[in-house]
C-alpha positions in Angstrom: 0.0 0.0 0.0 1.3 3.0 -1.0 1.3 6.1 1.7 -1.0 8.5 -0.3 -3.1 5.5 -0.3 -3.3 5.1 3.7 -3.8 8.3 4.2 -6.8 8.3 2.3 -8.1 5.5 3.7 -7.6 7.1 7.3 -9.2 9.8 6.3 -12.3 7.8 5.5 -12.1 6.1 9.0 -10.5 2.6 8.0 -7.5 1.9 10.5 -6.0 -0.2 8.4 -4.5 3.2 6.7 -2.9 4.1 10.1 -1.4 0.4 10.4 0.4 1.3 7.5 2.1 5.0 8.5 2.5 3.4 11.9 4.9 0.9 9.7 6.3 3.3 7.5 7.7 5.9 10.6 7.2 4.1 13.9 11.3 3.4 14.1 12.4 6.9 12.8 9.9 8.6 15.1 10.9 6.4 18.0 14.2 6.9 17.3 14.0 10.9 17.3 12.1 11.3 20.2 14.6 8.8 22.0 17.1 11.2 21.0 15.3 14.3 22.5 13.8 12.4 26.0 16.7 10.3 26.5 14.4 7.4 27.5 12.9 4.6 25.5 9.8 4.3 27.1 8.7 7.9 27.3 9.7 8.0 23.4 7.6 5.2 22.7 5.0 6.9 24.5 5.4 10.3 22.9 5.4 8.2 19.4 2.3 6.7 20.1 0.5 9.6 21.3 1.3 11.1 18.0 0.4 8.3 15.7 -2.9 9.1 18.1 -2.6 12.6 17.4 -2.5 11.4 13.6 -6.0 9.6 13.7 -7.4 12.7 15.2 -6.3 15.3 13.2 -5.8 13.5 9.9 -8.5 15.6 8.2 -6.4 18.8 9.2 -3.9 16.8 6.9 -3.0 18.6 3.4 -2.8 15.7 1.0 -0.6 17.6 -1.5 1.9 17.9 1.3 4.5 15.0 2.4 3.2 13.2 5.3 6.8 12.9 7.2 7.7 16.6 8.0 4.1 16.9 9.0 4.4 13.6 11.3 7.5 14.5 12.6 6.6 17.9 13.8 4.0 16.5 15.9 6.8 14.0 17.4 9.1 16.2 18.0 7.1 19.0 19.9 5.4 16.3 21.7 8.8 15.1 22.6 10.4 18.6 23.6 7.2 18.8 25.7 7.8 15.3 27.3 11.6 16.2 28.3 10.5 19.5 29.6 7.9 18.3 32.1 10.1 15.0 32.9 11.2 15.7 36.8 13.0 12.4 37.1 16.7 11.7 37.4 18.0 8.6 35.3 21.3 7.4 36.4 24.1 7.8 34.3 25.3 4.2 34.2 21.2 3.8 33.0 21.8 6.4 30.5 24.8 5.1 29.1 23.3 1.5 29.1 20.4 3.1 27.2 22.4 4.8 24.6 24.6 1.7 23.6 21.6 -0.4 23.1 20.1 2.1 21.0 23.2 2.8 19.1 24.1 -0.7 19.4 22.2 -0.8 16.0 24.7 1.3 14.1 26.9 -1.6 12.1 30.7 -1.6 12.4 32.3 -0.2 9.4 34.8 -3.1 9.7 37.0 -0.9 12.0 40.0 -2.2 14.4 39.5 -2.5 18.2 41.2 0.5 18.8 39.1 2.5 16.3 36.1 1.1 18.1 37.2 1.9 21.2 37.7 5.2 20.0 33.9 5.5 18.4 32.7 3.9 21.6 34.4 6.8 24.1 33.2 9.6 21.3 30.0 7.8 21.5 29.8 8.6 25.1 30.4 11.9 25.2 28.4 13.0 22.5 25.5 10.8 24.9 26.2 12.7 27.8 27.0 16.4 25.8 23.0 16.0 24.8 22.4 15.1 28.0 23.4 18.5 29.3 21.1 20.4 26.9 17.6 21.8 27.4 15.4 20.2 25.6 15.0 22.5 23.0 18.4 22.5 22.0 18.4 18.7 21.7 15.4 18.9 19.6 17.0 21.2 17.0 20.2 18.5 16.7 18.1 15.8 16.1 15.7 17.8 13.1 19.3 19.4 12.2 21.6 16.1 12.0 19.6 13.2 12.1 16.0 14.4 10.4 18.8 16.4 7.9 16.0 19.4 7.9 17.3 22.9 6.9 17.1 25.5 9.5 14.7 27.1 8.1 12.3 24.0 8.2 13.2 23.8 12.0 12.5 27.1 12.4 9.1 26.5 10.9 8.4 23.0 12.6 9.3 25.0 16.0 7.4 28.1 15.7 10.5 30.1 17.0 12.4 32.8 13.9 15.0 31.1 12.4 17.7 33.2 14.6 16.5 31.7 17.7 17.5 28.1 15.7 20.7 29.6 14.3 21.4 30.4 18.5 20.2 26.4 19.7 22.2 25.0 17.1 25.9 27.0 18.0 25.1 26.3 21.9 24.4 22.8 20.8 27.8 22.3 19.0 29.5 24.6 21.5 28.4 21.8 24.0 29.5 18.8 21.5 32.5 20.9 20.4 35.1 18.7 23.1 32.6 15.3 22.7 33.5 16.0 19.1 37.4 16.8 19.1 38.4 12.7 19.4 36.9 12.3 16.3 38.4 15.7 14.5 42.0 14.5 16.0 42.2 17.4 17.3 43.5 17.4 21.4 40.7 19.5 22.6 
């Protein structure tokens, strides 16, 4: 089934249409908001209070538009929303297991052990450099690096002018800047 396809069917009421988006974005959603909470469960959560959102405002939906962007703006807000309210603490040693599971998924690109260790320790930083963010900032690295969206785009998908984005994304890499600096060779 092709996506304009679902969508037309969920706009007639048949949740079979859903099924199918649900198939199509579930991992990348899940994946993004994981990136912005920080905790699988909340971002399966936030995901499927979105693919909710989805079945209730699927009529808002403008057909000659792609469905993603329009998906993943719901995810992500919902997800900046989630990490903003979260009060809890999550121990680090959780975190970190957390993060290599999740990026336990990334296949080795045939390197050594010592380049692997090397990925691993950047791996971690960069982990707990995000961890340090607001959750706003986080949320404009994942739509910036991972969703690949142009800053104009985020500045739409976040309702803030794009100078405010231009500003969350230099903090952000100010913050990854010495997470990075293994990786650059550099000794910073």
């Amino acid at each position: 089934m092709q996506e304009q396809e679902a969508i037309s069917r969920l706009k007639q009421g048949d949740i079979g249409g859903l099924e199918e988006l649900v198939r199509r974005h579930q991992n990348e959603a899940v994946r993004a908001a994981y990136l912005i909470v920080r905790d699988l469960a909340t971002a399966e959560d936030v995901v499927s209070h979105a693919f909710l959102k989805v079945r209730d405002k699927i009529v808002q939906f403008d057909d000659s538009r792609p469905f993603r962007p329009w998906f993943m703006r719901i995810v992500v807000n919902d997800a900046v929303k989630a990490a903003t309210r979260s009060s809890r603490e999550v121990s680090m040693d959780r975190e970190l297991a957390m993060a290599e599971s999740a990026l336990a998924s990334v296949a080795s690109d045939g390197l050594g052990p010592e380049d692997e260790a090397v990925r691993e320790e950047s791996r971690r930083a960069i982990w707990a450099a995000l961890g340090e963010m607001p959750a706003e900032q986080r949320a404009a690295v994942v739509m910036k690096y991972y969703l690949e969206l142009k800053e104009t785009e985020i500045a739409a998908r976040m309702e803030r002018p794009q100078g405010t984005v231009k500003w969350l994304l230099h903090q952000a890499r100010k913050r990854l800047r010495p997470a990075l600096a293994p990786l650059r060779g550099d000794g910073d």
